[in-house]
C-alpha angles and dihedrals in degrees: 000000000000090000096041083062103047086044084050087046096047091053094054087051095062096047082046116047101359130256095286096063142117092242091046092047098042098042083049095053087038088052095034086056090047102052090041086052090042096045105030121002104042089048096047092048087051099045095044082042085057101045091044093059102044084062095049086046098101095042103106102189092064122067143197098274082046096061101040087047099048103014128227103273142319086307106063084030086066095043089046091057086042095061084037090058093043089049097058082042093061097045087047089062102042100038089061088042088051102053092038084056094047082049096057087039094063100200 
């Protein structure tokens, strides 16, 4: 949903405002992060979360707030950083696109 509507954002930004503006630069990194996030990322951080914790699964003196606070090795470290990094791109994205949208409102 999240990516139909900064597609759809993005869209309106180009009839708008054309296709060199702030509302066009900043949807299309907002939308870019979150696709990355939704097809690979996301998917990667889950899948290296999963298998983490499957190995992790017979060790008795950690439990299951340990393992989503600290990971379960270099691996889900990397991928958490990685959703970590998506996450700031995408709010990079959205908070300029934001402010650019409250300006041409004109409250």
């Amino acid at each position: 949903v999240s990516s139909l509507l900064l597609a759809i954002s993005c869209g309106a930004s180009v009839v708008h405002s054309g296709p060199s503006s702030t509302l066009f630069y900043s949807s299309g990194l907002a939308l870019f992060a979150a696709l990355l996030n939704k097809f690979f990322v996301g998917r990667k951080a889950l899948a290296a979360g999963k298998a983490s914790f499957q190995d992790r699964k017979d060790d008795t003196s950690s439990g299951k707030m340990q393992f989503v606070s600290e990971g379960g090795g270099t691996k889900t470290k990397f991928w958490h950083r990685m959703v970590v990094l998506v996450v700031v791109l995408t709010l990079a994205g959205i908070i300029p696109h934001f402010l650019e949208v409250l300006s041409l409102v004109q409250l």
